[in-house]
C-alpha positions in Angstrom: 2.1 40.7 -18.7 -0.4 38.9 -21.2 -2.5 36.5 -19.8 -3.1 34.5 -23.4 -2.1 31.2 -22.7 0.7 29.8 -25.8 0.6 25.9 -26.7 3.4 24.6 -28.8 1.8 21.7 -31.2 4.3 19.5 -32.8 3.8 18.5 -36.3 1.0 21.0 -36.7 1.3 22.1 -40.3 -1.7 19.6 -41.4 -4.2 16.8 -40.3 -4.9 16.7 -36.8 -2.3 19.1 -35.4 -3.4 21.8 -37.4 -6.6 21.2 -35.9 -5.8 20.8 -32.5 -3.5 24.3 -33.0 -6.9 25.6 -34.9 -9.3 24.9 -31.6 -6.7 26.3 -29.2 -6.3 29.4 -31.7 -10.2 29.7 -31.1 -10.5 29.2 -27.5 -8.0 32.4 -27.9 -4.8 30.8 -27.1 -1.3 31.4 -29.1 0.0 28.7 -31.2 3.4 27.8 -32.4 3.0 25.6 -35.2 5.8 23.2 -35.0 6.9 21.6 -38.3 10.0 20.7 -40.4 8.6 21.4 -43.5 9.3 25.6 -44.0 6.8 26.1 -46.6 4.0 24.1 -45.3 5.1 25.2 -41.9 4.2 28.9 -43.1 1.6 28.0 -45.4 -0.4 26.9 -42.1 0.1 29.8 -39.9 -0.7 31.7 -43.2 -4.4 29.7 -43.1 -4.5 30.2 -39.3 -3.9 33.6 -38.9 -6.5 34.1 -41.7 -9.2 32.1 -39.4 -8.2 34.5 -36.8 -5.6 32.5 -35.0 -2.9 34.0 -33.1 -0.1 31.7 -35.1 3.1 32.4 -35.1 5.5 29.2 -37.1 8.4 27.0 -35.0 11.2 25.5 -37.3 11.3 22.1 -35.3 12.1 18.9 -36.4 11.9 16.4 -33.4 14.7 14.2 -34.5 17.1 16.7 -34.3 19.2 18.2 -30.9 19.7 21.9 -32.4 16.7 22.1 -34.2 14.7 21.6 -30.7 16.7 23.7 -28.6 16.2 26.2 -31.6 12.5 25.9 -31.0 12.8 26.2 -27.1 14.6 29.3 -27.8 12.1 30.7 -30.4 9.2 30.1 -28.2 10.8 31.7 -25.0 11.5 34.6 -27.3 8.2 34.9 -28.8 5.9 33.8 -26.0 8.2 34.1 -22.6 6.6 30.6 -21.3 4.8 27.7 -22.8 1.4 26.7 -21.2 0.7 23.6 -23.2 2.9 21.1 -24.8 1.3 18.8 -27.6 3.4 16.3 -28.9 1.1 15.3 -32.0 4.2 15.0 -34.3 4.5 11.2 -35.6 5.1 8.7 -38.4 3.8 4.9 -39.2 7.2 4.0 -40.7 5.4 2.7 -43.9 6.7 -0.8 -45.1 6.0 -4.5 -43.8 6.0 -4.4 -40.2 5.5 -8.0 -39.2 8.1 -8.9 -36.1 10.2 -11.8 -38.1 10.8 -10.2 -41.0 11.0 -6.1 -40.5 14.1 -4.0 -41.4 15.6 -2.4 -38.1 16.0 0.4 -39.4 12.1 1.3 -39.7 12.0 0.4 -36.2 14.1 3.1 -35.6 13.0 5.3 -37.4 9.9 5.1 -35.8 10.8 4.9 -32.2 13.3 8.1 -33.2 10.4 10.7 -33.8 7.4 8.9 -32.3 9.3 8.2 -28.8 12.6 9.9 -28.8 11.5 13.0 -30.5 8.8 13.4 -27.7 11.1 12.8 -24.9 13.4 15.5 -26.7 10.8 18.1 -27.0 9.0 17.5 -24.1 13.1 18.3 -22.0 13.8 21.4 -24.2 10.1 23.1 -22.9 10.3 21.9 -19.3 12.0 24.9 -18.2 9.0 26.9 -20.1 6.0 24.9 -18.6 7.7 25.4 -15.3 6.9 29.5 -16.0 2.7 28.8 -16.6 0.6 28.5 -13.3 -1.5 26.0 -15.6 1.0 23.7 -16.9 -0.2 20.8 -19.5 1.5 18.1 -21.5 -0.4 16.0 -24.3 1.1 12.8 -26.3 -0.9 11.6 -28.8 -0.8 7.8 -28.5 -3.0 5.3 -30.3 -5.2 2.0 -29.2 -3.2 0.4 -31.5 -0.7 1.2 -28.1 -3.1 -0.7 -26.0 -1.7 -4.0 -24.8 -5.4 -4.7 -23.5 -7.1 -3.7 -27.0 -4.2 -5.6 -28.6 -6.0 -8.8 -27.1 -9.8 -10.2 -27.0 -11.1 -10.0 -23.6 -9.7 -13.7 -22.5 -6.2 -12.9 -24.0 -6.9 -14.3 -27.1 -4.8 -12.1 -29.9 -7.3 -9.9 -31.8 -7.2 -10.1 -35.6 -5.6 -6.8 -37.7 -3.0 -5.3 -39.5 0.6 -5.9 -37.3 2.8 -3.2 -37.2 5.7 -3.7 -35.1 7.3 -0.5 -35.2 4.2 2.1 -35.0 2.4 0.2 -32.5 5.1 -0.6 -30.2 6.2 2.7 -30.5 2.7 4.1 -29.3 3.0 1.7 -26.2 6.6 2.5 -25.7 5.0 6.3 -25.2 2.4 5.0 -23.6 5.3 4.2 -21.2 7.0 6.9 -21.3 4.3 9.6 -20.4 3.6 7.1 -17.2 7.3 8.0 -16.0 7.3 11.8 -17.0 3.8 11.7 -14.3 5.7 10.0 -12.0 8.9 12.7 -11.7 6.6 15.8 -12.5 4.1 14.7 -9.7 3.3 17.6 -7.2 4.8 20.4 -10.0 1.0 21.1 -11.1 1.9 19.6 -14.6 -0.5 17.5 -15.7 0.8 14.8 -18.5 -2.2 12.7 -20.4 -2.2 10.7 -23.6 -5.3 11.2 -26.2 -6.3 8.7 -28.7 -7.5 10.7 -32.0 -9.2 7.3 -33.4 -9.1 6.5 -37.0 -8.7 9.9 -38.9 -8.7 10.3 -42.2 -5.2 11.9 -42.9 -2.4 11.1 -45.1 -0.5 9.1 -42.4 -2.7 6.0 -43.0 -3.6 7.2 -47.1 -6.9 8.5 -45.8 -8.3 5.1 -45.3 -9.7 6.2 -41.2 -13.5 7.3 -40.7 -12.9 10.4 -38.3 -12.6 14.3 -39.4 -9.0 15.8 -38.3 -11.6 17.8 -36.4 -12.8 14.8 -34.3 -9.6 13.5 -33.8 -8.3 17.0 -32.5 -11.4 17.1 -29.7 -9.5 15.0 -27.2 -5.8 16.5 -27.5 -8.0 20.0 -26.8 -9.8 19.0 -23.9 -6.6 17.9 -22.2 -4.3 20.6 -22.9 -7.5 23.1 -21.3 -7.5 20.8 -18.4 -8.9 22.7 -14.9 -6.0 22.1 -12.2 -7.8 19.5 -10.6 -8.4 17.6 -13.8 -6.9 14.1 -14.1 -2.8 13.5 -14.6 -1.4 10.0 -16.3 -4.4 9.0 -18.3 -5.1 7.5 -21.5 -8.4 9.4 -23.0 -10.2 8.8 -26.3 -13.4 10.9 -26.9 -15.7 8.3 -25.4 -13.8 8.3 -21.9 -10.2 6.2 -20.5 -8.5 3.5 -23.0 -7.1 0.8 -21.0 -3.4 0.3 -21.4 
């Protein structure tokens, strides 16, 4: 059997997924590059394979029941197992987003693929992680999740954009990852959230200050974790971000 280790990386056709599946690809793991979109989905293993990545492309949209059991399917066909999980695939919702006066249905929409959609994906590949003796699961949260960064260092509310539905949503996964690390505990899968920072991609109009590269680095390091590396954390490159 091949020892290459395969990662799955949700929403990995551009900005920091396709760099988190490019720095796997280069430590010499196997990719599936999840993503809705077919042509951009292809276009990226296209780019990857060319940079010498071992890419292979996962119709997957995280929304959807079939189209993640379609992907668990694909990936035990292709790959046999699934060493890494990266759930990178997210949206801001766009819009006003101040508590009094948003529409619901943002708030759905948001909590569908940034909280749902994980919780979905990360049940269909279970059974897969189960298979790897090195088992790793990676959400990609935000500060903007923080309940301690949302406030000064007396409790006094910090100043900012509000954005009820993308923020809550990153502490609602914040949340989430904390219970998958509680029922996993003892299986040798380790479950962390990593905190890109503010990247320059099209989710916030290219307005942040970090390379997809930088914000890739911490997602990486996790999902290479040594078996004795650290399980329910919150990690940013400079170390832990307080919950």
């Amino acid at each position: 059997m091949s020892e290459t280790k395969t990662a799955l990386v949700t929403g990995a056709n551009k900005g920091i997924g396709y760099e988190i599946a490019a720095g796997l690809g280069a430590l010499g793991w196997r990719v599936g590059i999840g993503a809705r979109d077919d042509g951009r989905r292809e276009a990226a293993v296209v780019r990857l394979r060319e940079a010498g990545v071992d890419a292979f492309g996962v119709p997957l949209d995280v929304t959807d029941d079939d189209s993640v059991a379609a992907a668990a399917e694909l990936v035990a066909e292709h790959a046999g197992g699934l060493d890494a999980l990266v759930n990178n695939a997210g949206i801001t919702g766009g819009g006003p987003q101040q508590p009094s006066t948003v529409d619901l249905a943002l708030v759905r929409r948001v909590v569908e693929t940034n909280v749902l959609g994980v919780i979905r994906v990360t049940n269909a590949m279970l059974p897969l992680l189960r298979r790897s003796a090195a088992p790793r699961i990676v959400n990609m949260s935000s500060s903007v999740g923080s309940l301690t960064r949302q406030s000064g260092p007396g409790g006094e509310l910090i100043t900012g954009p509000v954005a009820v539905a993308y923020s809550t949503s990153k502490t609602f996964l914040n949340a989430v990852t904390v219970q998958y690390v509680r029922e996993l505990a003892g299986t040798g899968i380790l479950v962390n959230c990593a905190c890109p920072g503010f990247v320059a991609t099209d989710l916030n109009g290219f307005r942040g200050v970090r390379t997809p590269q930088q914000g890739a680095a911490t997602a990486i390091r996790l999902a290479t974790l040594p078996d004795d590396g650290p399980t329910g954390g919150f990690f940013e490159d400079a170390g832990v971000v307080p919950w």
